[in-house]
N, C-alpha and C positions, 0 to 999 in steps of 0.2 A: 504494500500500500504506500504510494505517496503522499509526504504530507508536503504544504508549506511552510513557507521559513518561521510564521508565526506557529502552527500548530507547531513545528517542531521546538521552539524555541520556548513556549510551552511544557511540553513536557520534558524537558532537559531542567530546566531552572525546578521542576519539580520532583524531578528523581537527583538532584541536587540537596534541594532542602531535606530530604529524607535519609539521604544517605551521605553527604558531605563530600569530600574532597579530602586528595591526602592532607595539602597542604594545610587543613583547619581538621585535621585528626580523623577523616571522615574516609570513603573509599577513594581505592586508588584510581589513577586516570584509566588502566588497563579494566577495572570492571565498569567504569562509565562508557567505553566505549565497546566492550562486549555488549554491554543490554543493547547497545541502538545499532549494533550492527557495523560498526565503523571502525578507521582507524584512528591512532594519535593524529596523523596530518588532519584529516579531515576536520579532526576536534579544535585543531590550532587552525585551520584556513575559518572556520565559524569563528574563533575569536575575533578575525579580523573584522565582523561586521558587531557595528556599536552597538546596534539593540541586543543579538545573543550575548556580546561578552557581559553588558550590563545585568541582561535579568542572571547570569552565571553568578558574576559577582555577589550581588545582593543577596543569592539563597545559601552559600558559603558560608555565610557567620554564623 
């Protein structure tokens, strides 16, 4: 199924807030981008767009 950049960006900031990030003690980036299918690249080329790395950020704390 595809989504768009919002529905995606969507549920990334939400399996964020749930399960964190290494850097904030939370999961590592390898199970962040196992759930959605992806690689590290792909995770770091999203960052470069302002609204995903924003809502990323924000659910991290």
């Amino acid at each position: 199924m595809a989504y768009n950049l919002k529905e995606m960006t969507e549920m990334c900031s939400k399996w964020v807030a749930e399960n964190g990030l290494m850097e904030h003690g939370g999961a590592r980036l390898k199970d962040f981008c196992a759930h959605f299918g992806i690689d590290s690249q792909t995770y770091y080329r999203w960052l470069e767009n302002a609204d995903f790395a924003d809502a990323i950020k924000k659910r991290e704390k």
